[in-house]
N, C-alpha and C positions, 0 to 999 in steps of 0.2 A: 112721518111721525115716528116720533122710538119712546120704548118703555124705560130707558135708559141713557143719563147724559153725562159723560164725566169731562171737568175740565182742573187744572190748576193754573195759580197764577195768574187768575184773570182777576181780578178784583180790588185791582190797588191802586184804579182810577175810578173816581166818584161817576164821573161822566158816562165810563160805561154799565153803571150797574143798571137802569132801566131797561136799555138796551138790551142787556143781558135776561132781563126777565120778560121782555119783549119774546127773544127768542125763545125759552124756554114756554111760553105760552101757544107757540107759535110749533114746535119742534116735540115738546113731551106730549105724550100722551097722558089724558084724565089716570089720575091715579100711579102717574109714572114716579122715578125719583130719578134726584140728579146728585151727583156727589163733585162736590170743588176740594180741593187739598189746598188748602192757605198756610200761607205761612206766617202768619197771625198779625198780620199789616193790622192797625187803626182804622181803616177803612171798610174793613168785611162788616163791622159792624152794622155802620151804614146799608148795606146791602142787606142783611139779617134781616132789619127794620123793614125794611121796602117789602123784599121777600113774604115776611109774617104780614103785612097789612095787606097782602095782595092775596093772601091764602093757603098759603106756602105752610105745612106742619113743616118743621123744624129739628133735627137733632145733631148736635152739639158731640166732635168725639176729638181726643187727645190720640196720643199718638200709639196709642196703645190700643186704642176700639174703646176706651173707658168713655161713658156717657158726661159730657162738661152742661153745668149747671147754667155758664156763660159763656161769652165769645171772650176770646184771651187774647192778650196783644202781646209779639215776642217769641212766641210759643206758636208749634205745629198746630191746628186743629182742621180737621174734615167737617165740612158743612152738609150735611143729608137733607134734603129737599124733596117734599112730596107734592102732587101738582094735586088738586082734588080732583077727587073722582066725577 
């Protein structure tokens, strides 16, 4: 288990976003965080959703570190992921 997970690029198939939270359930440690670098695919969204219903706190950053209000399509954004404690 790690207290830290980073990945990019992964998230631009629907299919694999459970999977993906499969693994992070599976791999992070309580309390951990994961950071994705997207590159603002349609589909992170989906993943966000999944993410937050599953327990997943959430934050949202541009390309600059600046805090985004939403997930943005077109456009850089880092996905920050914290597993609960």
């Amino acid at each position: 288990r790690f207290p830290v997970v980073i990945g990019c690029e992964i998230l631009y198939e629907d299919r694999n976003h459970e999977m993906l939270l499969d693994v992070l359930n599976e791999r992070l440690l309580p309390g951990g965080v994961a950071w994705f670098g997207d590159g603002g695919r349609v589909r992170a969204e989906r993943f966000i959703n999944l993410a937050r219903a599953a327990g997943y706190t959430l934050t949202l950053r541009d390309e600059l570190g600046n805090e985004l209000s939403a997930p943005r399509a077109g456009q850089y954004q880092l996905i920050e992921l914290q597993r609960p404690a």
